[in-house]
C-alpha positions, 0 to 999 in steps of 0.5 A, a space after each residue: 652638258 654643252 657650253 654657253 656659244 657666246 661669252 659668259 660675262 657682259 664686257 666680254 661683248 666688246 671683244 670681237 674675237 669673243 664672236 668671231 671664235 665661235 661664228 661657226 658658219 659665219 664669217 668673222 665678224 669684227 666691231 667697228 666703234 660704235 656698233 649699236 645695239 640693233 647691229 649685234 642682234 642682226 648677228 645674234 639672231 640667224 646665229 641663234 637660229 642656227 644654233 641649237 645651243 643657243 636658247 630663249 634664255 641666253 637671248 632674253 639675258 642677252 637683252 636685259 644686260 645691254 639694253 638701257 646700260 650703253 654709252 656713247 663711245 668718245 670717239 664716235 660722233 653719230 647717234 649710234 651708241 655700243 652695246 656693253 655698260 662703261 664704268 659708272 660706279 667708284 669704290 672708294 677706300 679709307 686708305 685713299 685709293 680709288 677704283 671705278 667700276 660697273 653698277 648693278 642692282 641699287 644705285 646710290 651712295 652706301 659705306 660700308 666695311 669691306 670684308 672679302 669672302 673666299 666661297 666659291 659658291 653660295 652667294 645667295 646664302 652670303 647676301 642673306 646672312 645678317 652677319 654681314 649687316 653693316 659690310 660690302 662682302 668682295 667674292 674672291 671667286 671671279 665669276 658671281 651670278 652664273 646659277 641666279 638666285 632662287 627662294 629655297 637658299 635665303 637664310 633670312 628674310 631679307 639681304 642685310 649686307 652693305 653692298 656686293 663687290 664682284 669681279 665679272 658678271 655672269 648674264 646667264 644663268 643655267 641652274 633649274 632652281 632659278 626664278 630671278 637673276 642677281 642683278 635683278 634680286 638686288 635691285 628688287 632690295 635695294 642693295 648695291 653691288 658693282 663688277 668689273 673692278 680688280 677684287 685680287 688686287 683689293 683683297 691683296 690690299 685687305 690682306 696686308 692692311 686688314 679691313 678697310 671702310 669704304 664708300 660705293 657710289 654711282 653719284 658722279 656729283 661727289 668727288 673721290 675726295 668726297 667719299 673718302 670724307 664719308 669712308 673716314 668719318 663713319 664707324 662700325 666698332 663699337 656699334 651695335 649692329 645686332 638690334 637691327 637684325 633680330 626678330 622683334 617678337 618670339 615665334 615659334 620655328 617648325 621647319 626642318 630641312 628638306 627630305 631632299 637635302 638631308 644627308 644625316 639620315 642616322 639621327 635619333 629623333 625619339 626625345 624632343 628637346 625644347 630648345 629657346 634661340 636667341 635671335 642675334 642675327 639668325 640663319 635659317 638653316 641653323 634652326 632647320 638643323 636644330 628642327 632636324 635633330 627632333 628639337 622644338 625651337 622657340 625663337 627670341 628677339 635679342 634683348 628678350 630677359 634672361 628670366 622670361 627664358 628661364 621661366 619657359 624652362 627650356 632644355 637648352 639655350 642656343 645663342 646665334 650668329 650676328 653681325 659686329 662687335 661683341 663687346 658692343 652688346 653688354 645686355 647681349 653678355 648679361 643675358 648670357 651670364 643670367 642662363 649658363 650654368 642653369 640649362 645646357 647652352 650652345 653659341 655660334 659665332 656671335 654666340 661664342 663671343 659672348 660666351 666668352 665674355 660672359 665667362 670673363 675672357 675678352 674679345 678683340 678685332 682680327 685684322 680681316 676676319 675670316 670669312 669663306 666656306 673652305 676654312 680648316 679646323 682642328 677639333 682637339 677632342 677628336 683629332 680630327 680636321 673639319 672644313 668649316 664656313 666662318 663669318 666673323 671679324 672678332 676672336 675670343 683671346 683664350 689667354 683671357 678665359 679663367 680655368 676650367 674653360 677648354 678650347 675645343 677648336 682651333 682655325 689651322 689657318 691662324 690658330 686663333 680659337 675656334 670653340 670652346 666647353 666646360 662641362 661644369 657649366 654644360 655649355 659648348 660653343 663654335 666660332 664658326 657655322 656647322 649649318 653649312 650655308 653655304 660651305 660643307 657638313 663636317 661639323 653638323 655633329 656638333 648639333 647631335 653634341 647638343 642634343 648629348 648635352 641637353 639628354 645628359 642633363 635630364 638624367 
């Protein structure tokens, strides 16, 4: 596979050595202040002639990124302006500081809390995931958009999330699924996003002060001091994020996962299960999983009554993932306390907690979270270690839960507890997403323990 001849990142144009290393058979090839647009594609064009290695692909990216987005330079007084976009958006934290950065996607003004993900890839399924309703996610990893988007990895039916924070970004794309570049796919849903600002140094800063609320702007008629106002005045504890995520009627879900991705080829598939979802927030590939497995799945909205459940008689519950507090969703907890104990039951993240309080144990907020597709596990039950995708900025506290209710997983990172069961109540729960969106396949077994669980109940 040959490389990109020219560099991957947009800023990366202001560096003439970034040319000058690859001109091959033509002369060095220095930017003076001010080089215009028309100059560089003089150079583009008989390189990209040359240059088998060069497509209409890179050309046409080449041409979205810089036309439309340059500046004049300061200190160029002519009519000619350069080629690559200067600062025009700011992050601003509520802890004060400030960090310009480059726009892409929606412009405006948005607040947010600001989670940062350590996923070196699947960012599509991180845009999709409605856990993140209410938050801007900061990627760790320093490359994003590289691999486009495509409409196979969407986990919901929309983006859900604040905004996207990002170190460089890619102005090629080179995976065959692709149909849409990210900066596209954001503007296309009006979500916000910047680049080129320092995501090492904000993660340091989360890590040590926990989440932070902050403000993306690209409005330069309000000042830092402005923002900071909104950062510090706007909530997220407390509020519930989940009514603004879920379905709002039932429906029935009947995809599986596709006979190309499906790397559990041993499943039994004789008996199928009824299974009725709760719709806190759902991802697709958790019902796709489900689907898999030979279950029939009917999908509810989160406030749909327990007793119209029960009156489906279902061989199994699944309460999903969602965004925000728990503890901000009592109808969600009354529901939970309505059905365990009468059908088999499996939460997921934002199911977890509430069965966690539904059982009398409490929940409280983490310092940052986790958030990542590389988080290990530990499954006491099998001694064994799973690498796990996590999501969530709440934690079940074990201490609290009554007798009887076992911690089945722990997060070796932290030790906080990462699933729970009681056999007595037939119910089995996961904080974080054994679907694998993205992230890997260790912990699809759990599914198949579902299914042990609904089959045992009907004997």
């Amino acid at each position: 596979m040959t490389s990109c001849p020219f560099p991957t990142s947009i800023d990366a144009l202001a560096k003439p050595m970034a040319f000058s290393a690859v001109a091959m058979e033509n002369p060095p090839l220095a930017f003076a202040k001010g080089t215009s647009l028309l100059s560089l594609h003089k150079f583009v064009k008989p390189y990209a002639a040359k240059s088998k290695r060069l497509g209409k692909m890179q050309m046409q990216c080449l041409h979205q990124e810089t036309a439309g987005n340059s500046t004049l330079h300061e200190d160029y007084k002519g009519d000619e302006q350069r080629p690559w976009k200067t600062s025009d958006a700011r992050l601003v934290l509520e802890d004060g500081s400030a960090w310009r950065a480059k726009s892409f996607g929606a412009s405006g003004t948005q607040v947010g809390e600001v989670v940062f993900n350590t996923s070196l890839t699947g960012y599509q399924e991180i845009l999709t995931d409605p856990s993140y309703a209410g938050q801007f996610v900061l990627m760790t990893n320093p490359h994003i958009g590289n691999t486009g988007v495509n409409p196979d990895d969407e986990e919901s039916s929309q983006c859900f999330l604040a905004g996207l924070i990002i170190r460089n970004l890619s102005i090629c794309t080179s995976n065959w699924r692709c149909t849409e570049t990210l900066s596209d796919y954001l503007t296309n849903r009006n979500i916000m996003a910047i680049y080129d600002v320092d995501t090492r140094a904000i993660t340091r800063r989360l890590r040590e002060d926990g989440s932070l609320i902050g403000v993306l702007s690209t409005d330069e008629s309000q000042t830092d001091q402005d923002l900071l106002e909104i950062a510090r005045k706007w909530k997220i504890i407390g509020v519930d994020l989940i009514s603004g995520v879920s379905c709002e009627t039932p429906y029935e879900w009947l995809k599986k996962t596709n006979s190309q991705w499906e790397f559990n080829k041993d499943q039994n598939l004789a008996k199928s299960f009824h299974v009725v979802a709760y719709d806190f927030g759902i991802k697709h590939n958790i019902l796709r999983r489900l689907a898999s497995y030979g279950c029939k799945i009917t999908v509810v909205p989160s406030k749909w009554p327990a007793s119209e459940t029960l009156k489906m008689n279902p061989d199994g519950v699944l309460f999903s993932n969602g965004p925000g507090d728990p503890a901000a969703v009592p109808y969600a907890v009354e529901t939970v306390k309505e059905i365990i104990g009468k059908v088999p039951v499996f939460g997921i993240c934002m199911g977890h907690q509430l069965l966690g309080q539904a059982l009398g144990g409490k929940t409280f907020k983490m310092k940052f979270g986790h958030h990542g597709g590389n988080h290990p596990v530990g499954n006491l039950r099998q001694g064994r270690v799973e690498i796990s995708a996590q999501n969530h900025n709440y934690a079940v506290d074990p201490a609290s839960l009554p007798v009887g209710v076992e911690v089945t997983h722990i997060n070796l990172n932290d030790k906080s507890c990462a699933g729970l069961a009681c056999p007595e109540l037939k119910l089995m729960s996961l904080q974080y997403h054994p679907e694998s969106s993205p992230g890997p396949h260790d912990s699809d077994p759990a599914f198949g323990e579902f299914i042990e669980l609904m089959k045992a109940n009907k004997t």
